[in-house]
N, C-alpha and C positions, 0 to 999 in steps of 0.2 A: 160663246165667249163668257167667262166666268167674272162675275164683280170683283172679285179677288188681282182677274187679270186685269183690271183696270186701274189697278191702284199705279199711285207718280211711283215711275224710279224714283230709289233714293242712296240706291249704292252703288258703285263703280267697281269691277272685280279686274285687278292689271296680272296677268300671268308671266311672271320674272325667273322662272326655273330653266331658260335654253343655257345654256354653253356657251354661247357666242365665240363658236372656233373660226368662225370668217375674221376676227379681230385678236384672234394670237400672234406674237405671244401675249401680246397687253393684258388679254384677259382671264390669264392662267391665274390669276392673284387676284384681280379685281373683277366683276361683274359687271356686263356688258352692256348693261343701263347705267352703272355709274360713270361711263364715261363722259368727260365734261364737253359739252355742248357751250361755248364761248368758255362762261363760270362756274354752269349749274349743271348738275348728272340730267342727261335726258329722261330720266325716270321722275323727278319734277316738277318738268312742264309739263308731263302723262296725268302729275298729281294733281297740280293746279288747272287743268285745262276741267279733269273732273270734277274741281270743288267751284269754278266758275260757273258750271251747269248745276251745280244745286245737289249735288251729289258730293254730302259731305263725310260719310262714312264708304272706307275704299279697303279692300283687299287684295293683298296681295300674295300668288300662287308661287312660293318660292322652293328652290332645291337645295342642292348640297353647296356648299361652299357658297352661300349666297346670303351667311350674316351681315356683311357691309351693310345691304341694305336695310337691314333692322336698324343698326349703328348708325346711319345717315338719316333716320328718321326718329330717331330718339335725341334726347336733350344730352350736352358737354358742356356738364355746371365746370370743370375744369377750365375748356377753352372759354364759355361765357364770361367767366372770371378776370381771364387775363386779359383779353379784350375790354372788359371795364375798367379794369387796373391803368388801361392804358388811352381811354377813353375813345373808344373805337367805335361811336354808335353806330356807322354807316355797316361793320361786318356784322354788327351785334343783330341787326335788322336781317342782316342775310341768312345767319346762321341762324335766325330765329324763324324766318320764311319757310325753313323745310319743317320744322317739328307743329309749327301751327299752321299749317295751311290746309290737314284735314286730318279727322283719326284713323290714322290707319294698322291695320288688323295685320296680321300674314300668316300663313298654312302652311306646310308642307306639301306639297305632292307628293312625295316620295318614290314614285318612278315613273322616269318619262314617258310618257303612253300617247301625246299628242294634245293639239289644242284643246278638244274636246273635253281631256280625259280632265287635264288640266281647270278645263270653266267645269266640273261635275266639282272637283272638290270644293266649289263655293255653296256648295246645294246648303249647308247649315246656315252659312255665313245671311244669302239672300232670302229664305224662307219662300212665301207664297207671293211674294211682288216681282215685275218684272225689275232688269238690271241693266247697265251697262258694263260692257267686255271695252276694255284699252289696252291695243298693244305694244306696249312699248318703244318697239322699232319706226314705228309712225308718229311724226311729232305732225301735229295739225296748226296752223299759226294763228296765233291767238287772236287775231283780227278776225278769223273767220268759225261764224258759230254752227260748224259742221254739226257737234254734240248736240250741242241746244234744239237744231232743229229734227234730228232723230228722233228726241224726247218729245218735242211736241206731235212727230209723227203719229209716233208710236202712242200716247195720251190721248190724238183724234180716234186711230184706227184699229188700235190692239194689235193683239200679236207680237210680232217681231217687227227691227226693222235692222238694217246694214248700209253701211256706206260704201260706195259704190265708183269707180275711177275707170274712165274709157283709154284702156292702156295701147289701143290698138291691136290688131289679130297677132300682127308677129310678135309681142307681148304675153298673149295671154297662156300659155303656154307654163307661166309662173305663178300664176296666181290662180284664186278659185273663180270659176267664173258660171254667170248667171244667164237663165233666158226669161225676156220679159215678154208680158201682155199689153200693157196699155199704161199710159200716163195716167196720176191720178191727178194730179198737179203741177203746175212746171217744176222741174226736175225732182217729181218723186216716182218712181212706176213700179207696178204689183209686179213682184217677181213667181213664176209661174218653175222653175227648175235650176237647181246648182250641182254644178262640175267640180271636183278640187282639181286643178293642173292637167286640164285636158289638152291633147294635141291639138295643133293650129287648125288640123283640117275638121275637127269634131267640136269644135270650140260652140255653143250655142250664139256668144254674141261679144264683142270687143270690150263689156263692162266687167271687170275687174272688182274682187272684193278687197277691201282694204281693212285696214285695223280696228275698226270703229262697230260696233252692235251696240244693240237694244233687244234683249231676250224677252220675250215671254217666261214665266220659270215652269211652263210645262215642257220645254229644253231638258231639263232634267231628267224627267221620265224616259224622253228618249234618249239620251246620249247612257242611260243605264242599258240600253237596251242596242246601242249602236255597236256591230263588230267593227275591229280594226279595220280600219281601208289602207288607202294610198300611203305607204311608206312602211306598214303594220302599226299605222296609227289609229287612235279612234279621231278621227274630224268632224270640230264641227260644222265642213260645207257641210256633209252626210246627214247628220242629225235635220241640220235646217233642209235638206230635201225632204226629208222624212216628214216632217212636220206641213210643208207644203203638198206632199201626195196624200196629205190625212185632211187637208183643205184647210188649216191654220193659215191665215192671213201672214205673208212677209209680204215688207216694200222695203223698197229700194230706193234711199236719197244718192245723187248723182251728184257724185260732190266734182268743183271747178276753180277751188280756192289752192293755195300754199300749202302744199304738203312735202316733209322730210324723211325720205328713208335713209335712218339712221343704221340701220343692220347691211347697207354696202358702205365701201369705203369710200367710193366717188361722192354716192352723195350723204353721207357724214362730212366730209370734206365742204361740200357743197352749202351746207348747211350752216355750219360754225360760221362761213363767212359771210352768207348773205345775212344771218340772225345778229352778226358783230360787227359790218357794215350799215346794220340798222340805227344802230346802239347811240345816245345821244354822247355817250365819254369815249365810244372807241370807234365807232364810225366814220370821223371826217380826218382823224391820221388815217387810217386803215384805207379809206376811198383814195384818198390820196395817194399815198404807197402802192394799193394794188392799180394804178391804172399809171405808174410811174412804172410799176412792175410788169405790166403787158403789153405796154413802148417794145420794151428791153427783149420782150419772148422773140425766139428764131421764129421764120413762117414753117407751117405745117412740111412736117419732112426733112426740113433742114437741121443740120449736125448743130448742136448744142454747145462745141466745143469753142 
């Protein structure tokens, strides 16, 4: 392992170039991170989760039709304005929360070729340090410092590291999934092989990759060198096998905390209310209302009318 690969993260790379066609038509016009999460686009909390762990320079892999998100991260001396004209500190604060809460950069991809292909066009951006990959569609709740401990993971033992969700067999089937060797730690274990979307019955084990890495930036060497897989993408489960059959150290933290997948509809749905049911100004109508609202629900089966 190289002194180089030793150096702290210190940048966070969110790849924001998907379509998001599971949430049309909404997102024919808008991008599918800026959908509002209570008040704030869940591309946001992706930001502030990565400038809480110390990772204060963040790129962002973006596509076509995906300026908003420059726009939502750039300063509106116009709205700033009116908002002071009208003495508005409490939005003057919000609106100012997304343009300072870290510097962020953005790429093009320019054509879709898959996750992998997508974390290669940060190869400038990170240079010879490792990084962290966030994906957008996974909001982590800020209570829980899934990131943070990656970072120190990956800081003890080099390499790579991933986070890791036991989705259950009949689950994994959707996601990339791992086989491990041994606990190094309570809940961190060396990962020894990865799957992207294997059948249930080929599955190596019920642990589940989620949206969260910690690359080594020797990742890049191989994801140049990765053909298309599963989908005729380049993935990078694939790269991270590749790296693991060349004997690069991956672990795997086993995360058990609050997690939002925001890229289905249930739980987006899901999400907005349990995060606005939190909330100290909309929470105790809302608690209220929803359990005055589930008196009211028909039981399971029964006609609605």
């Amino acid at each position: 392992m190289s002194n180089l690969a030793r150096r702290p993260a210190r940048k966070a790379v969110i790849p924001v170039a998907g379509m998001g066609t599971r949430f049309l038509p909404a997102t024919k016009a808008v991008p599918k991170e800026l959908l509002p999460v209570v008040d704030r686009p869940a591309l946001q909390y992706i930001v502030e989760e990565a400038a809480r762990a110390g990772l204060g320079e963040v790129l962002m892999v973006t596509g076509r039709n995906k300026a908003a998100i420059e726009d939502f991260f750039d300063r509106v001396p116009e709205l700033e304005a009116a908002l002071e004209k009208k003495g508005d500190a409490d939005r003057i604060a919000a609106v100012h929360e997304s343009t300072e809460v870290a510097q962020v950069h953005f790429v093009r991809q320019g054509e879709a070729r898959g996750l992998g292909h997508a974390v290669l066009q940060a190869a400038a951006f990170v240079g010879d340090e490792p990084f962290a990959v966030l994906l957008g569609d996974d909001l982590i709740d800020a209570r829980d410092l899934l990131l943070e401990e990656m970072l120190a993971v990956q800081a003890e033992h080099g390499g790579s590291v991933i986070a890791l969700l036991d989705v259950g067999m009949e689950n994994i089937d959707k996601y990339g999934a791992v086989a491990i060797r041994e606990d190094v730690q309570e809940g961190v274990v060396t990962v020894t092989g990865l799957v992207e979307k294997p059948p249930v019955e080929e599955a190596p084990s019920s642990l589940a990759i989620i949206g969260r890495y910690v690359l080594a930036p020797e990742v890049f060497d191989v994801l140049r060198e990765t053909a298309p897989g599963r989908g005729g993408e380049i993935q990078l489960t694939d790269a991270l096998a590749t790296l693991v059959e060349r004997g690069e150290p991956v672990h795997g933290v086993v995360f058990g905390g609050r997690r939002y997948d925001t890229g289905d509809k249930l739980d987006y749905l899901k999400a907005v209310i349990r995060l606005a049911s939190e909330r100290d100004d909309l929470g105790p109508a809302l608690r209220g209302w929803l359990r005055d609202f589930v008196t009211e629900l028909p039981a399971e089966g029964a006609s609605s009318s």
